[in-house]
C-alpha positions in Angstrom: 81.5 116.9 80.5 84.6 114.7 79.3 85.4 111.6 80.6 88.6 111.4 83.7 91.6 109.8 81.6 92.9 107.0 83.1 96.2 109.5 84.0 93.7 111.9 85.7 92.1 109.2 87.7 95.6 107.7 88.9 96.6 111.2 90.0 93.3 111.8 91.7 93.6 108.3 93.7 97.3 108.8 94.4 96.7 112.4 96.2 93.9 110.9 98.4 96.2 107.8 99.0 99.2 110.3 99.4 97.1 111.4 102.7 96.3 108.1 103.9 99.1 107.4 106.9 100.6 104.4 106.8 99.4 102.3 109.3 101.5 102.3 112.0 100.8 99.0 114.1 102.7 98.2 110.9 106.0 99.4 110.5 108.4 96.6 110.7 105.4 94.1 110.1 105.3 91.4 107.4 102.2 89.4 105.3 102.3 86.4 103.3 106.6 86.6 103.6 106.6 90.6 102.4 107.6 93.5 104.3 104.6 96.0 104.2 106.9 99.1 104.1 108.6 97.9 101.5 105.5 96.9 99.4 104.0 99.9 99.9 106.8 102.2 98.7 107.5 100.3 96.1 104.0 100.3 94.9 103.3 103.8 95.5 107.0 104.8 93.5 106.1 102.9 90.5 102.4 104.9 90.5 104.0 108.0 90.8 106.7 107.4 88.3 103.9 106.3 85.7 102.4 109.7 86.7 105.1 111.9 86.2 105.3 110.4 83.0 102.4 111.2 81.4 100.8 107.6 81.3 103.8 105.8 80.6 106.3 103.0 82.1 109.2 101.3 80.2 109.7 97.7 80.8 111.6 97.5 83.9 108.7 99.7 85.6 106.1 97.6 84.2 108.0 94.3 85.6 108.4 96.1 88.6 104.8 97.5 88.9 103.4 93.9 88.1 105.8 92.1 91.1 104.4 94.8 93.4 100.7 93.1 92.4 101.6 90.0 92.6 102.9 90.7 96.2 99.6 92.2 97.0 97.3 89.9 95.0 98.8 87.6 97.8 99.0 90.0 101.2 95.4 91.1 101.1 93.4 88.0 101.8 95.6 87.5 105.2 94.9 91.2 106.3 92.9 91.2 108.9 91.0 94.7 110.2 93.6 95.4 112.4 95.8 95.4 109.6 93.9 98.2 107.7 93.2 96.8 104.4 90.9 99.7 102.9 94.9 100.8 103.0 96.1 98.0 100.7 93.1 97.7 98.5 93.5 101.3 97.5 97.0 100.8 96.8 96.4 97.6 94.2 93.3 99.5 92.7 96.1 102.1 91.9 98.8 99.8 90.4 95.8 97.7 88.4 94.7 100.5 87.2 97.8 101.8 86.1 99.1 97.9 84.8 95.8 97.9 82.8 96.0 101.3 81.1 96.9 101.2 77.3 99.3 104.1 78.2 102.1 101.6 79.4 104.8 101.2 77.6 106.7 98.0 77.3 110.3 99.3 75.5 
């Protein structure tokens, strides 16, 4: 049995997190001074982008990917349950993973 690749494991989280519905007490809502739609489409583009391309980001996705964690890395310890954060934590596992894989490119 071979091991998931790192793209194969990104695709596999982004199709269950593809069915996950936004939470909707949260449309128009914002954390730690960010708009949550915002962040998550953002997010969730730069994933799928990565995907589509094999593994790969050039700089400006990579910049963008790593502003989307840092906005993250500061929303999720003021979620509360209300706020759904199983939501947000499987978002940044997608974008660390993807940030960590050798596969980015930084051109």
């Amino acid at each position: 049995m071979s091991e998931e690749t790192a793209v194969e494991a990104v695709s596999r989280l982004y199709q269950e997190f593809m069915k996950l519905p936004f939470p909707p007490r949260l449309a128009g809502a914002d954390r730690a001074g960010f708009d949550l739609v915002m962040l998550d489409s953002d997010t969730a583009s730069w994933v799928f982008i990565w995907i589509k391309n094999g593994g790969e980001l050039e700089a400006q996705g990579r910049s963008g990917l790593l502003r989307c964690i840092a906005r993250l890395d500061q929303v999720i310890p003021v979620l509360s349950e209300a706020d759904d954060p199983e939501y947000w934590h499987h978002l940044h596992e997608m974008a660390r993973l993807v940030a960590d894989s050798p596969h980015v490119v930084t051109k």
